[in-house]
C-alpha positions in Angstrom: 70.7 115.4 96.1 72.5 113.1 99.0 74.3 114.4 101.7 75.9 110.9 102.4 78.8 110.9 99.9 81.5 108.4 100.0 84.0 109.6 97.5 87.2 107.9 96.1 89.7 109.3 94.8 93.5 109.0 94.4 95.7 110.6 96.0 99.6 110.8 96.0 99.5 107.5 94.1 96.9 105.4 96.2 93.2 105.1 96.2 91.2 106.3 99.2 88.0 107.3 100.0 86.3 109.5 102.1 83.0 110.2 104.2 82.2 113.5 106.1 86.1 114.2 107.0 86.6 110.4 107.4 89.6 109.3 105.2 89.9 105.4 104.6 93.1 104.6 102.5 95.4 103.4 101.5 94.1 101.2 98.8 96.2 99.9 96.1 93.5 99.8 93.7 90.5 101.7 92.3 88.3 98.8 92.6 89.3 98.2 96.7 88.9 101.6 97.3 85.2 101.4 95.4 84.5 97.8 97.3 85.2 99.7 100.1 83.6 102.5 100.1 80.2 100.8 98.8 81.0 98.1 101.4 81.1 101.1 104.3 78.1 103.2 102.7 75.6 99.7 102.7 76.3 99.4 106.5 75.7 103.1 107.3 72.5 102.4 107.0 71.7 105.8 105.4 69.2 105.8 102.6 70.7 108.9 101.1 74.1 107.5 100.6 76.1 107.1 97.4 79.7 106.4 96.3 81.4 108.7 93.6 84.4 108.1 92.1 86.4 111.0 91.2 89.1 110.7 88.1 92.0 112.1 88.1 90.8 115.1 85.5 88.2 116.1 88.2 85.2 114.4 86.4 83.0 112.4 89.0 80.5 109.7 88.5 77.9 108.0 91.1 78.9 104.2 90.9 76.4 103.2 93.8 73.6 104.9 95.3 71.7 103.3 98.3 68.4 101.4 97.1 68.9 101.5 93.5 67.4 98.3 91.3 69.7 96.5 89.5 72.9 97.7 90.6 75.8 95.0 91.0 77.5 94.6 94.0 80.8 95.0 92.0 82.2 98.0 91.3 82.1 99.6 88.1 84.7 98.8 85.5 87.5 101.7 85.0 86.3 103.9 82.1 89.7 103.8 81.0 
């Protein structure tokens, strides 16, 4: 499993995300926060990073990992 997690999240009504204590926000929307944070992880050049998005009940999900085939450069759609 990575050590190189960029996770979003919302907090107190806007998106953010964080990395290793680093907090990037605010963000009006899921989907900046997500650009963002996948935007930040590709330039890391880490090849064990990945961005997780965590809802609001607490259930996370990977929506980018670093050298995966076939993954869009978008962000994943809101389950919701």
């Amino acid at each position: 499993m990575t050590q190189n997690h960029y996770i979003v999240c919302e907090r107190d009504g806007a998106w953010q995300h964080t990395n290793r204590g680093s907090i990037s926000a605010p963000f009006k929307t899921r989907e900046a926060a997500i650009e963002s944070a996948i935007d930040e992880a590709r330039e890391s050049g880490q090849f064990d990073a990945e961005v997780i998005v965590q809802d609001p009940e607490t259930q996370s999900r990977t929506v980018w990992r670093h050298g995966e085939a076939g993954q869009a450069s978008s962000p994943a759609p809101d389950p919701q």
